[in-house]
N, C-alpha and C positions, 0 to 999 in steps of 0.2 A: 770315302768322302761322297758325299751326298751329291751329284751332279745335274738333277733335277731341282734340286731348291736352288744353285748355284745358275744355271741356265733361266730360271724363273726371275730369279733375282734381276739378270742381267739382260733381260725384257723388258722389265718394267723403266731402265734406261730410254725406251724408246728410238735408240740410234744402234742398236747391234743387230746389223746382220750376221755377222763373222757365225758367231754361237749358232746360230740355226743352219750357217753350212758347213760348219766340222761336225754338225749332229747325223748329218747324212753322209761325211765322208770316216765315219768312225772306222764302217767293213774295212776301207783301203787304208787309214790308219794303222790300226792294227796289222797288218800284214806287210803296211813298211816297216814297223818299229818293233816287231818282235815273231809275230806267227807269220812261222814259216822262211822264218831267218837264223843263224846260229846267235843263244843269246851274247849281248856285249861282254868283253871281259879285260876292258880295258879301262885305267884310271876313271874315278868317281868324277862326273862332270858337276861343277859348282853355280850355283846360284846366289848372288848376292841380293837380297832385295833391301831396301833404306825406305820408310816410308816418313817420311820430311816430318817433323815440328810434331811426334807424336809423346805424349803422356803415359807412360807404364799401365797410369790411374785410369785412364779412359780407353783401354780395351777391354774386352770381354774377361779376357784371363788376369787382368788386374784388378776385377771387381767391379767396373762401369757396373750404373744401374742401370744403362744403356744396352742393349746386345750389340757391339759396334763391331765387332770382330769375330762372325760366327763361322768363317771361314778358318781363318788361324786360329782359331780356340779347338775346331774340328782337328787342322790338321796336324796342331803340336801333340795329338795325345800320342802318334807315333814318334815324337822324336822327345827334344828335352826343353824343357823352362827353364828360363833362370830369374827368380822373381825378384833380383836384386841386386840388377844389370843397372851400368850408371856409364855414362858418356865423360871421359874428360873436357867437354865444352859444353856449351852451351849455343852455339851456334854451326855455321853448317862448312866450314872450309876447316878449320882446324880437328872437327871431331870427326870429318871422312876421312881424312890423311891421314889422323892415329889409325881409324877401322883399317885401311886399307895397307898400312906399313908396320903396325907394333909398335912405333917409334912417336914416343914424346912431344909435342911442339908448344910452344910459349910463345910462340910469336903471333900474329893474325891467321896464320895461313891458308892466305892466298894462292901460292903458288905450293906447287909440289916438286920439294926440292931433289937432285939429282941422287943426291947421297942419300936417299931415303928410296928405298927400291918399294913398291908395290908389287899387292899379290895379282894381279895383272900383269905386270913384267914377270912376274917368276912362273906363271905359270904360262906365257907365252912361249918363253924359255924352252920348257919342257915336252912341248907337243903342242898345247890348247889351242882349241877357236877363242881366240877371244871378244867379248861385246859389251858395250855399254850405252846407254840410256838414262838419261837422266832429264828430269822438266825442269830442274832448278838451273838458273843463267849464273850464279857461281864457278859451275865445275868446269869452266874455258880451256878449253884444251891446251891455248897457248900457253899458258902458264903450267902446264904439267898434265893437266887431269885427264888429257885424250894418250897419255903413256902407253904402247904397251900394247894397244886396242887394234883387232884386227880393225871393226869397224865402232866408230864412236860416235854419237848423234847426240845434239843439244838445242833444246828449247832456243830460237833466236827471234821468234819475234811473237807481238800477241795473237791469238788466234782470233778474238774477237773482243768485243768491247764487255762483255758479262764475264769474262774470263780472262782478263789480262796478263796475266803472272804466269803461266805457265801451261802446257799442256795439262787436263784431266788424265787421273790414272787411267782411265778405259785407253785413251789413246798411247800413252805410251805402253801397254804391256801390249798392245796391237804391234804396235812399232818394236816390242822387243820379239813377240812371236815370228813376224816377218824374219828378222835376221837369221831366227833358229831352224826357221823350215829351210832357209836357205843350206844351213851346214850339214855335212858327210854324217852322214850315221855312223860311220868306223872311227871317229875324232873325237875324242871328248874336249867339253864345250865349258865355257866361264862367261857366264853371262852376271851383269852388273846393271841394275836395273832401281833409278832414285825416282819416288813417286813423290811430285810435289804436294798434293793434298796431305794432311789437311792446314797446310799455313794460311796463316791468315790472309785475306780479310774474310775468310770463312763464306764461301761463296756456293755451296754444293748444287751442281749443275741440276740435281734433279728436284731442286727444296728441300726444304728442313724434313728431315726426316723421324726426328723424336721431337715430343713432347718437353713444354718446358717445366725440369725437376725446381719448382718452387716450393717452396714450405719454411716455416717458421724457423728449424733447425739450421737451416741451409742460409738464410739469411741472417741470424744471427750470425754463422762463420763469418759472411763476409764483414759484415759490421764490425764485428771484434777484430778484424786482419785492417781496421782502418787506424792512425794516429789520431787520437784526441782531436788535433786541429782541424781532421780533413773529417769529423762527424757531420759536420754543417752539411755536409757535399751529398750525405746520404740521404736517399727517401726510396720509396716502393717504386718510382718509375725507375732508377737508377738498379735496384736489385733488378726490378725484372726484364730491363735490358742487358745486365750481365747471361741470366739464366736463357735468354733467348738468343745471343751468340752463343754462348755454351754448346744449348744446342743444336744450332746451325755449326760447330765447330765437329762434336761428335757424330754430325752426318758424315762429312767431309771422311771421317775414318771407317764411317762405313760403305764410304763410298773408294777408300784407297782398297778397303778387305776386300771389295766384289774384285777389283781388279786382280788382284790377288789371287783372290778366287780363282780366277780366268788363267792364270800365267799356270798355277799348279795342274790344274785341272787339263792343261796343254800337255806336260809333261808327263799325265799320265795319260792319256791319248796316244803319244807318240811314242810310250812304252820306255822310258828314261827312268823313271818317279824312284823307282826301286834303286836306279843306279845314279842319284844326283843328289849331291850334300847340299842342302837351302839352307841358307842364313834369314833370316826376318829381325831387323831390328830399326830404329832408327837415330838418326842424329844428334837428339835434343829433344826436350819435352817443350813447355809451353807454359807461360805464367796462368794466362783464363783469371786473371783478378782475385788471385790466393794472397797478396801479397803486397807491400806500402811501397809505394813507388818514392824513392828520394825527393824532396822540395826543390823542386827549379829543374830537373832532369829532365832532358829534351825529351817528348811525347808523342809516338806516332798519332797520325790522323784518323787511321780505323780504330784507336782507343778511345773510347766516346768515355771515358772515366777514368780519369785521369790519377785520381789519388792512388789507384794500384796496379799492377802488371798486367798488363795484358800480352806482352809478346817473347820474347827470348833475345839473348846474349849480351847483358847488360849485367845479370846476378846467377850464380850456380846454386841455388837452391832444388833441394829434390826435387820439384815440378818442374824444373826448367833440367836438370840431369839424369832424370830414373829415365830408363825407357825398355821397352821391350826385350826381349830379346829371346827367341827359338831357334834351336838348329835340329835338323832331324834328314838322316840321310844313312850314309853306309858310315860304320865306329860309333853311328852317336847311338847313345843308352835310348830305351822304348819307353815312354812314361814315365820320366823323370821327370820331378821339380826338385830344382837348386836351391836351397836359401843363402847359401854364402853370398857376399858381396862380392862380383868380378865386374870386370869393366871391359869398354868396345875394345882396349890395347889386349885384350887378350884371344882375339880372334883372329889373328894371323898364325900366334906360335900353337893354336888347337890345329891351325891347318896345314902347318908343317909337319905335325904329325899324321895326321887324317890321312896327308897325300904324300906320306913320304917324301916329301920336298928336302932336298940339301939345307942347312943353318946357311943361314949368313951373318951371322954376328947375334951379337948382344940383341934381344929385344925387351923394352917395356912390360912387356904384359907374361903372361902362364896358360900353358895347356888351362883350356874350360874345362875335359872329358875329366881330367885325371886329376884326383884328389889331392888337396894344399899338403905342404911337406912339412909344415906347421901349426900349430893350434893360434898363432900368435896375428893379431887383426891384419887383415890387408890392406895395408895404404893404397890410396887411389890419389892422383893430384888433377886440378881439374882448371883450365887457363881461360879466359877469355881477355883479348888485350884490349878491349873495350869498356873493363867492366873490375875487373879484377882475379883473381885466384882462392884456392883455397887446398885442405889438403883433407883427407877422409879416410880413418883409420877403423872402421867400422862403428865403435860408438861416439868418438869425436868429428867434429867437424869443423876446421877454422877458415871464415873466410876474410880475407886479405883484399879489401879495396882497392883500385890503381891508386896512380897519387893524382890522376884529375880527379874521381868522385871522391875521393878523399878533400881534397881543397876545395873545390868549388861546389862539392855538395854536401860536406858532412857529412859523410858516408865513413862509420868505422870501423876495426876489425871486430869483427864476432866470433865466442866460441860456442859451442852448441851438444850438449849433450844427448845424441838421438836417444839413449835407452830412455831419458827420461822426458826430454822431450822431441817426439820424435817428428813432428811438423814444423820443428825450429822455430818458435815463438820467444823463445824467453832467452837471453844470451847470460852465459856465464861467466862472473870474472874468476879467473885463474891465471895470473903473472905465468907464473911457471911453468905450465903447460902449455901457455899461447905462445913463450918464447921458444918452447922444446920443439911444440910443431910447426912455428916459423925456419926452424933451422933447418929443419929436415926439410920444407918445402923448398929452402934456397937447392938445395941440391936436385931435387927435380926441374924446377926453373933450370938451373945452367945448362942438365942435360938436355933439357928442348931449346935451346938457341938455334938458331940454325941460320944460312949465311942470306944477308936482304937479298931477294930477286930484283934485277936492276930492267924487268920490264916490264911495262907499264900500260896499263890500261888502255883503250882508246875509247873515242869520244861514244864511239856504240856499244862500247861493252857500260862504260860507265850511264849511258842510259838503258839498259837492261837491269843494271843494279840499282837504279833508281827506281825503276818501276816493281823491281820486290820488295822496295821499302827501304833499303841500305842508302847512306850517301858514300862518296869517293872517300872522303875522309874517312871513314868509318874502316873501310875494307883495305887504303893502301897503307895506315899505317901499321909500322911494326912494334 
C-alpha cells in the first residue's frame, strides 16, 4: 500500500500531526513490532471496521465515478470482495447486532439482548484485548453494546457546532490507535471500530471534495424515480441540489477511506498487518433521492426534496441494503471477488471458523470463505420495525410494509423481480409467489423475536438521538 499518497492525503486535512510523528518513529516501530523480536504465533487479531450509512454504489470498488475509496480499493486486492453483500436492515442498531451475533432480530434493536452472545464476548472469552469505538450515539453501552469490551468509548456530546452528530473519522481512528499502542504485543487484539461519516447531513470537514456528476442522463433518472403527482416539484435547481449533496455525501466517504487509510496503515507499522483479519463493511446504505418517498410520510429537515428518499431505515430497497463488504487477513482467499449473494449474518459463523472459535448454537447466517452447499438461491430476510420487512431469494424480492405505512400511507406490498428488473422500478403481480414468500418470511420474523428490554432511555441519551436525527418514538418501539 501506497503510504506516501495515504500521508499526503492526510495533510491536506490540515489538523494531523500524528502522521508526520509515526513518520519519524517508523526505526522504533519496526523493532517493537517485529525486527528483532521472535515473529507472533498466536491467534489472528481482528479488526472490525463499520463505516456508517455507506452505498456499495458509491465506493471505488462498486463503480463510483467518484474515486471515494482509493484506500480500500488498494487494500482489498489482498483479501476478498463480496460484491453482493446485503445488510438485513436498514438502519444502524438492528443491523450491528445481526453483524456482531449471526443471530436474526425483528424487533428495533435497541438494546443487545443477553441471549444473543456477541463476537466481543467470545472472543473476550478466549484470551483477546478487546476495544471499541464508535462516533454513532446509538451503540450505549447501557443497553448492551459496551459487552464484552475491555475498553469501550462513545461519542457523548458534540464536538462543535459544524459537526454536531458525531466525532469525524480522523478522530475516532486516532482514538482507536491510542487504545492499540496501549495493548501487550504477546495478546492478540479485537478492535471494533464504527466510523460515523458519511451520514447525513453530509457535512465533510474539509469541503466538497468532487465535482458535481450533472448531465442529462442522470437527470432524467431522477425525474423518472419521481410519481406523476410530485413532477410539478421538479426543475434544474432542485436536480442540481440533489447532485450537490451527492457530492458533498461522497466526500464524506472519502473522507471515512482516509481514515481508514490511517488505521491500516497503523497496523502495518506496528508489524500486525500480516497477522490481523479486517472486516470493512458497513451498516446500511443510503436513499441519495433514488426513490418516491410515500405521500404524507414524516420528512427529515436536511431533505430539502421531499418527494424522494434521501435518508435510510424507512424502506429496504438495494440502496438502502447493498453495502460493501472486504475481508482480508490470515484463511481469507488473495484476490477474490464474490458474486453470490451473502449477508452481514454471515460474518460471525466465517469467524468461528477463521478462529477456531467453539459453536454456540444455531446461527443465521454461513461460512463467507467456504462455498454454498447448494445451487438453490439464498434467502436473506431484511427487518426494519419502522418501515417494514421484506424477504430476498436472490431473484425475488418481497417487500412487506408495517401495518402503519400501510394504513396511514398506502404503502403496499411489492414483488420485484431483480433479474429483470434489477433497480426495482416496476412491481409484479404474482398471488402465488407473494403468498409463498410471505410464509416463508413469517418464519424468519418469529425467529428474530427476542424479549422487550425493560430499560429505558434517559433524557440525555434521548437527546443525543435527537440530534442524529431519530426521535424517542422511532427507536423505543418494538
Amino acid at each position: 500500500m501506497d503510504r506516501s499518497h495515504r500521508r499526503g492525503a492526510a495533510k491536506d486535512c490540515g489538523r494531523w500531526t500524528r502522521a508526520a510523528l509515526r513518520s519519524a518513529l517508523v526505526p522504533a516501530l519496526m523493532v517493537a513490532s517485529g525486527c528483532g523480536r521472535a515473529p507472533y504465533e498466536g491467534p489472528p487479531n481482528v479488526v472490525i471496521c463499520v463505516i456508517d450509512t455507506l452505498r456499495a454504489d458509491h465506493t471505488t470498488i462498486g463503480g463510483n465515478v467518484n474515486d471515494t475509496t482509493p484506500n480500500l480499493a488498494e487494500w482489498s486486492q489482498g483479501g476478498t470482495v463480496f460484491e453482493k453483500a446485503w445488510s438485513s436492515c436498514s438502519w444502524t442498531l438492528p443491523s450491528v447486532s445481526m453483524l456482531m451475533t449471526g443471530r436474526v432480530r425483528s424487533d428495533n434493536g435497541r438494546h443487545l439482548p443477553p441471549e444473543h452472545t456477541s463476537v466481543t464476548e467470545r472472543l473476550s472469552e478466549v484470551g483477546y484485548g478487546t476495544y471499541g469505538i464508535s462516533s454513532n450515539a446509538l451503540l450505549l453501552p447501557q443497553v448492551g453494546w459496551g459487552r464484552g469490551f475491555d475498553r469501550y468509548e462513545l461519542y457523548e456530546h458534540p464536538a462543535d457546532g459544524r459537526r454536531a452528530r458525531g466525532w469525524v473519522a480522523d478522530q475516532v481512528v486516532e482514538r482507536a490507535i491510542d487504545m492499540l499502542d496501549d495493548h501487550p504485543h504477546d495478546q492478540p487484539f479485537f478492535l471494533f471500530c464504527l466510523l460515523f461519516d458519511p451520514h447525513d447531513p453530509y457535512t465533510p470537514v474539509d469541503g466538497v471534495r468532487f465535482e458535481s456528476q450533472r448531465s442529462i442522463e442522470r437527470a432524467r433518472e431522477f425525474q423518472e424515480s419521481l410519481r406523476p403527482e410530485d413532477a410539478g416539484a421538479w426543475n434544474e435547481r432542485a436536480y442540481a441540489g440533489i447532485e450537490s449533496r451527492r457530492a458533498a455525501y461522497d466526500s464524506e466517504v472519502w473522507q471515512a477511506d482516509r481514515a481508514l487509510g490511517t488505521l491500516l496503515e497503523y497496523l502495518d507499522e506496528r508489524g500486525v498487518v500480516d497477522d490481523t483479519l479486517v472486516v470493512v463493511t458497513s451498516d446500511h446504505g443510503e436513499g441519495l433521492w433514488t426513490r418516491p418517498r410515500p405521500v404524507g410520510e414524516p420528512n427529515k429537515e436536511s431533505n430539502f426534496f421531499a418527494p424522494l428518499y434521501m435518508d435510510h431505515g424507512l424502506a429496504l430497497h438495494s440502496e438502502q441494503v447493498h453495502v460493501p463488504l472486504v475481508l482480508r487477513g490470515p484463511g481469507v482467499p488473495v484476490g477474490e471477488v464474490v458474486e453470490r449473494d451473502v449477508g452481514l449474518l454471515d460474518l460471525v459463523p466465517t469467524l468461528e471458523r477463521l478462529l477456531t472459535l467453539d459453536p454456540i448454537g444455531p446461527l443465521d447466517g454461513v461460512d463467507l470463505i467456504e462455498p454454498p452447499r447448494t445451487d438453490e438461491p439464498r434467502a436473506i430476510p431484511g427487518f426494519t420495525s419502522r418501515g417494514g420487512s421484506l424477504l430476498f431469494d436472490g431473484r425475488w424480492r418481497l417487500h412487506l410494509p408495517s401495518r402503519k405505512r400501510e394504513e396511514l400511507y398506502g404503502v403496499a406490498p411489492q414483488l420485484f423481480d431483480l433479474v429483470a428488473d434489477p433497480r426495482e422500478r416496476r412491481p409484479v403481480v404474482d398471488a402465488a409467489l407473494t403468498q409463498d414468500l410471505t410464509q416463508r418470511f413469517g418464519a424468519w420474523f418469529e425467529r428474530g423475536r427476542v424479549a422487550r428490554d425493560d430499560q429505558a432511555f434517559t433524557d440525555a441519551d434521548r437527546g443525543m438521538l435527537e440530534a442524529l436525527g431519530y426521535t424517542g418514538g422511532e427507536v423505543e418501539q418494538n
